[in-house]
C-alpha positions in Angstrom: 67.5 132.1 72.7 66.3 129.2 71.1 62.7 128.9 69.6 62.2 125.8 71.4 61.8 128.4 74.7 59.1 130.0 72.8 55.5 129.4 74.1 52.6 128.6 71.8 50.4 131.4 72.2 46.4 130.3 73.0 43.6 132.0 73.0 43.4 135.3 75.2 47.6 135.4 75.8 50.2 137.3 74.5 54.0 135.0 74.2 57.3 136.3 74.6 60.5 134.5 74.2 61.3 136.8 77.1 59.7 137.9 80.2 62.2 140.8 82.2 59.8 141.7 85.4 61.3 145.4 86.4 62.9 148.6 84.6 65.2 149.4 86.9 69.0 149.9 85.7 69.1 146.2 85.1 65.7 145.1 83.7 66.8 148.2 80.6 70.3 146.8 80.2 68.5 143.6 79.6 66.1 144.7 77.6 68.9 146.6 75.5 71.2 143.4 75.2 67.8 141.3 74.0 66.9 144.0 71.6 70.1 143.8 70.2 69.6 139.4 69.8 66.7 140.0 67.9 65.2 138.2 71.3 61.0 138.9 71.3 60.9 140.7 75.1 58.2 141.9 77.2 59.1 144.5 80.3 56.9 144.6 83.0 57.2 147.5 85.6 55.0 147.7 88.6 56.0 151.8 88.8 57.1 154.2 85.4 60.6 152.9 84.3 63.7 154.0 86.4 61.1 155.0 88.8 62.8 153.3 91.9 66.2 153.6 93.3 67.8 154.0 89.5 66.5 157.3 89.4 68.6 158.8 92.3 70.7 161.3 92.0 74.7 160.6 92.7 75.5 158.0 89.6 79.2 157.3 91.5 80.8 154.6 89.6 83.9 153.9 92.4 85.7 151.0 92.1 86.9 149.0 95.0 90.1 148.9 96.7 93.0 147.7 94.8 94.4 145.1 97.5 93.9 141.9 97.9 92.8 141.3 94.6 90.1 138.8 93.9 87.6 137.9 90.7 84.9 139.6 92.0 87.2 142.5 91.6 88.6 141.7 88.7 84.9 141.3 87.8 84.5 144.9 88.5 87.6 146.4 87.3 86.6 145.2 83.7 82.9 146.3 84.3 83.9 149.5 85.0 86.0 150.1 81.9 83.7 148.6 79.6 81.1 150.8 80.7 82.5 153.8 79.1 82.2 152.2 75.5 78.7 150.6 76.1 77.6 154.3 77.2 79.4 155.9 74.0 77.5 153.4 71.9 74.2 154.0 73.4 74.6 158.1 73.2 75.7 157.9 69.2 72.6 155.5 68.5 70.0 157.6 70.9 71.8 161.4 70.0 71.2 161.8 73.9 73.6 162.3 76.7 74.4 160.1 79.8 76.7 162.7 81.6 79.4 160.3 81.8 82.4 160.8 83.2 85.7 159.7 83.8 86.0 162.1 86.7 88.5 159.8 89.3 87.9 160.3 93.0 90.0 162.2 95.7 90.3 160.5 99.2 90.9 162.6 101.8 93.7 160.7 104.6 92.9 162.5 108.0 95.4 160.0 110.2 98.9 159.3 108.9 98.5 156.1 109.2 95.5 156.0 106.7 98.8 157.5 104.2 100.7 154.3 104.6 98.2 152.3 103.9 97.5 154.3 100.8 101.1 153.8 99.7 100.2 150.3 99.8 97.0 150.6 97.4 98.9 152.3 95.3 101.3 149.6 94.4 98.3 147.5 94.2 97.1 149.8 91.7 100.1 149.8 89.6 99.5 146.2 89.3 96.0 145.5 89.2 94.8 148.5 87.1 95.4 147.8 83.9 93.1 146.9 81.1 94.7 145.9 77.3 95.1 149.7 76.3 95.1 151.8 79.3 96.7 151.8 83.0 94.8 153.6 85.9 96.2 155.0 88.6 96.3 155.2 92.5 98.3 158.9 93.2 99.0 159.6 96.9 99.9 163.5 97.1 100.8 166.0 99.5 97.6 168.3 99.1 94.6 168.3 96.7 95.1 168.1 92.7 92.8 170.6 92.2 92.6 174.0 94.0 89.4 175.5 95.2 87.5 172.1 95.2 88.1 170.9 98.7 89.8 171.4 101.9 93.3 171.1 102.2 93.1 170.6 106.0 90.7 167.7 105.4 93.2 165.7 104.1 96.0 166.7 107.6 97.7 163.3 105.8 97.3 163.6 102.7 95.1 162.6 99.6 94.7 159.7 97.2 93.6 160.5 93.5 92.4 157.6 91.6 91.8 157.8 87.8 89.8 155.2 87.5 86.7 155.9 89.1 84.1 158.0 87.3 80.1 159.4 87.3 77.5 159.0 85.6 73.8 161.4 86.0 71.7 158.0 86.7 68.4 159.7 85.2 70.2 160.7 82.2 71.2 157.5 81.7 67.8 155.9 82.0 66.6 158.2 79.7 69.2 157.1 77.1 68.7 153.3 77.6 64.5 154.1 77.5 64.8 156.0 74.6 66.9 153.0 72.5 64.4 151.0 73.7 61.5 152.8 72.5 62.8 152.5 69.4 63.2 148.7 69.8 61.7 146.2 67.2 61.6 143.4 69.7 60.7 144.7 73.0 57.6 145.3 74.3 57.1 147.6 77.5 54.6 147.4 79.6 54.6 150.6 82.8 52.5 150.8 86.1 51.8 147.1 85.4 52.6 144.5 88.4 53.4 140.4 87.5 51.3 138.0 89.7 50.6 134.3 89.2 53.9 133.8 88.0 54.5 130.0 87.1 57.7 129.4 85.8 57.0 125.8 85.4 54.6 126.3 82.9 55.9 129.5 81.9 52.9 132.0 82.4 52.3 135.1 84.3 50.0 137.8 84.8 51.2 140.9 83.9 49.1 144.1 84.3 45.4 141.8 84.1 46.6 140.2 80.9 48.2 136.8 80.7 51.5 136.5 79.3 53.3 133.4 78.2 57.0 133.2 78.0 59.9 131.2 77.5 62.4 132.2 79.9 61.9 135.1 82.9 64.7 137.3 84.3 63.7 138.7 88.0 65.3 142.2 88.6 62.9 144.2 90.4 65.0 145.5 92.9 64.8 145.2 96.3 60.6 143.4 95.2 63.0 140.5 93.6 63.2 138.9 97.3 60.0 138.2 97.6 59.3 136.9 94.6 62.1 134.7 94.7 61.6 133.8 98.1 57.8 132.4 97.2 59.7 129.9 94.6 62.2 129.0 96.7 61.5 126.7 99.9 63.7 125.4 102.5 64.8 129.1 103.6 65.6 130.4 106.9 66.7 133.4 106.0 65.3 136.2 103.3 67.4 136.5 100.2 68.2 140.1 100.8 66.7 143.7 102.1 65.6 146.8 101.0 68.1 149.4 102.3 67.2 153.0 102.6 69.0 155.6 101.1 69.0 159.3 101.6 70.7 162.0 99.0 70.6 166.0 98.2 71.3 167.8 95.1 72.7 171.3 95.2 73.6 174.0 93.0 76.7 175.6 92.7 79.3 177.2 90.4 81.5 174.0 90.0 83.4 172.5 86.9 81.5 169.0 85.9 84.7 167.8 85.4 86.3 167.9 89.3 87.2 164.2 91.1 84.0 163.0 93.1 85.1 163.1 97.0 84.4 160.3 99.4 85.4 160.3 102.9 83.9 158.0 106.1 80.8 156.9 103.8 80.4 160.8 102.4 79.7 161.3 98.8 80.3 164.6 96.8 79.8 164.4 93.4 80.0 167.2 90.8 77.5 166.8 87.9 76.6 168.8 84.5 74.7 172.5 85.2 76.9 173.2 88.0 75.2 170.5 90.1 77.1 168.2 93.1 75.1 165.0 94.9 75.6 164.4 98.2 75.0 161.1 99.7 73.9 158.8 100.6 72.6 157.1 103.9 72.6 153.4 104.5 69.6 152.9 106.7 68.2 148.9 107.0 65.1 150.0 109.5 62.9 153.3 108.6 59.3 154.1 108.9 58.9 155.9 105.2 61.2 154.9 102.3 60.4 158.2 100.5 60.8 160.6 102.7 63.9 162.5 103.9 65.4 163.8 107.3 68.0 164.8 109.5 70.4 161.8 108.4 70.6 164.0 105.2 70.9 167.4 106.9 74.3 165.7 108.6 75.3 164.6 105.0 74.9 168.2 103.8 76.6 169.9 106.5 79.4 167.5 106.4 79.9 167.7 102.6 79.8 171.8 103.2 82.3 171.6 105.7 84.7 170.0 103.5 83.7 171.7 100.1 83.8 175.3 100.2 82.0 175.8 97.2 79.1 174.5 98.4 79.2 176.4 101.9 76.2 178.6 100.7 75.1 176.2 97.6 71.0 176.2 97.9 69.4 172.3 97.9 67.5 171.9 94.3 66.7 168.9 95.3 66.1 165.8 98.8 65.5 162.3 97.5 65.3 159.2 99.0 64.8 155.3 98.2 65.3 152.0 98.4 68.1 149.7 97.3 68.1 145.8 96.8 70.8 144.3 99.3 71.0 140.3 98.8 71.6 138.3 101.7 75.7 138.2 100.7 76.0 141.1 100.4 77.1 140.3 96.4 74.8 140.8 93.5 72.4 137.6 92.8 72.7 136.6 89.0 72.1 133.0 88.1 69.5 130.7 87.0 67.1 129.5 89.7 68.3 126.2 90.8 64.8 124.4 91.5 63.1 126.5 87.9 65.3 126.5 85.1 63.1 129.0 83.4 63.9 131.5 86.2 67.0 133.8 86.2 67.3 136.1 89.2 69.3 139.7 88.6 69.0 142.0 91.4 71.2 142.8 94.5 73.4 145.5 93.3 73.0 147.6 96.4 75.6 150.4 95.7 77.5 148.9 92.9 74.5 148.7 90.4 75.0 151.4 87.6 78.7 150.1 87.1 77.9 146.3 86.9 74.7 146.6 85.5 75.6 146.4 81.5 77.9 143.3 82.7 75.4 141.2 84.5 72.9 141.8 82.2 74.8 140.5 79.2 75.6 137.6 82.1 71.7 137.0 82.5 70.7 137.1 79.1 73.7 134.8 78.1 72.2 132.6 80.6 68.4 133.0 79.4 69.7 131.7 76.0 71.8 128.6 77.4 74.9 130.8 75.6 78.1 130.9 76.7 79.4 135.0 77.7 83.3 135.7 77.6 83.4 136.3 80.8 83.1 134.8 84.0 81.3 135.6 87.0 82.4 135.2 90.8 80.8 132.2 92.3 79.8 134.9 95.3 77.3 136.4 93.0 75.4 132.9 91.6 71.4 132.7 93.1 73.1 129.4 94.9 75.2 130.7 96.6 72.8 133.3 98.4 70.2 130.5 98.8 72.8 128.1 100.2 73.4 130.9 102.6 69.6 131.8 103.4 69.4 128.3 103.9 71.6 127.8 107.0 
């Protein structure tokens, strides 16, 4: 980021080259990509950090389906295996754990047709799975790889075992990106503090009753981005996205970490560290209380205990809900405001968040410095193309 960006600090303000408004899973990566930049940062969250939906409990990292490839896939594919490294980085600096996990996912196929189709994805796989030292792999088998773990009759038509697909704990995680940036000499955190009066045209907020000047300002509050952007932002018809409530359960069990997360009709089982497994999550777009939890969950339990033996009798440690930031698209929002160039929205990563994150922060923060990344991002995900389409 260039020093031009830098404000002059006056009397009774603090400056930052660098103003990241929420610590959710992609205000930190930003923070930790700035850090790294020697970039002088200031994050502002209105709640503790990872306090919102980053501090669920399922941390599936699935990637999408390998046909009809596209970037935003390819976008994802290399997000996902880049992730590993970023994590392994991050645990050797920190001496903490994230609980990653290469883990892969098992897919039950209930309907024999649902098989050939699968046979399909598979060749997909074989050609679209590949990164410059590995190849992952879409298997389609007769019964599960793993005894004990689930069902055989939930799969009447077989199973599909990707390898690509892993876990992470998301509140481990947090805690390993938090504690490399409490270490930070450039980064400045500021907890329980909301941002009003934001002006990105003369590059001042108010952060927490103090006034803050700053050079460039990345938005990624979560689902509280929309309205923020939305006050900038005139000529819509349309809000730039939604908070969408989700609903998850954490039990304990005897289980290996290690075993393939299961997903079948919008089900989530996912085996953790300490002989934990998440089960999730609910997609609900109208509720009354975005904490609290109810029968949607109880259905999610007893379906994941139909299927998983092991968790037949498995007591519930923990209910949690909250609320996740879906953009208008659909796709996350990354880009620099169109009408304030000072403004760079990141937000919008609905369920895709903890294995994009580390990607479209480097994307944002690229951006914030007028720097060029090595990658490039689908024109889906750009703030212009969600305004063009909360525009018509």
């Amino acid at each position: 980021m260039e020093k031009a960006d830098s404000p002059a600090p006056v009397s009774g303000q603090s400056s930052c080259e660098l103003l990241i408004v929420g610590g959710g899973i992609m205000g930190l990566w930003v923070a930790v990509h700035a850090e790294r930049r020697g970039i002088r940062t200031f994050v502002a969250d209105a709640g503790s950090l990872g306090g919102g939906a980053s501090g669920g409990l399922l941390g599936a990292l699935m990637p999408h389906m390998p046909d009809r490839w596209s970037e935003k896939k390819q976008f994802q594919f290399d997000a996902l295996v880049s992730l590993e490294a970023e994590i392994a980085g991050l645990e050797a600096e920190t001496g903490l754990s994230a609980c990653y996990n290469r883990s892969g996912r098992l897919i039950p196929l209930p309907k024999p047709h649902l098989n050939k189709i699968a046979l399909g994805h598979s060749k997909d796989a074989e050609h679209h799975w590949r990164s410059s030292d590995r190849r992952f792999h879409w298997h389609v088998l007769d019964r599960p790889p793993v005894d004990g773990w689930i069902e055989a009759s939930a799969g009447e038509s077989g199973f599909v075992h990707d390898t690509l697909a892993a876990r992470v704990a998301p509140r481990a995680l947090i805690a390993v990106l938090i504690a490399f940036l409490r270490r930070a000499r450039h980064v400045r955190i500021m907890e329980h503090a909301g941002v009003t009066g934001l002006d990105p045209e003369r590059g001042i907020a108010e952060v927490g009753g103090e006034t803050v000047a700053f050079g460039r300002c990345i938005i990624a509050a979560g689902h509280q981005s929309f309205p923020l952007l939305e006050g900038l932002t005139p000529g819509l018809k349309q809000p730039l996205g939604q908070a969408v409530k989700g609903q998850a359960a954490l039990l304990k069990a005897d289980i290996d970490p290690a075993l393939p997360t299961i997903f079948l009709d919008g089900l989530y089982v996912v085996a953790h560290e300490g002989g934990h497994a998440a089960i999730g999550s609910t997609s609900e777009n109208r509720f009354e209380d975005p904490t609290s939890t109810d029968a949607q969950l109880d259905a999610l339990i007893d379906a994941a205990r139909a299927i998983v033996p092991a968790l037949r009798s498995a007591p519930v440690v923990e209910r949690w809900a909250g609320l996740r930031p879906k953009a208008i698209d659909r796709d996350p929002m990354v880009g620099c405001h169109p009408d304030h160039p000072r403004l760079i929205a990141l937000t919008g990563g609905f369920k895709v968040s903890f294995g994009l994150a580390h990607r479209l922060a480097e994307a944002a923060i690229c951006i914030a410095g007028d720097e060029p990344h090595e990658f490039s991002l689908p024109q889906s995900f750009a703030i212009s193309s969600h305004i063009a389409v909360a525009s018509r």
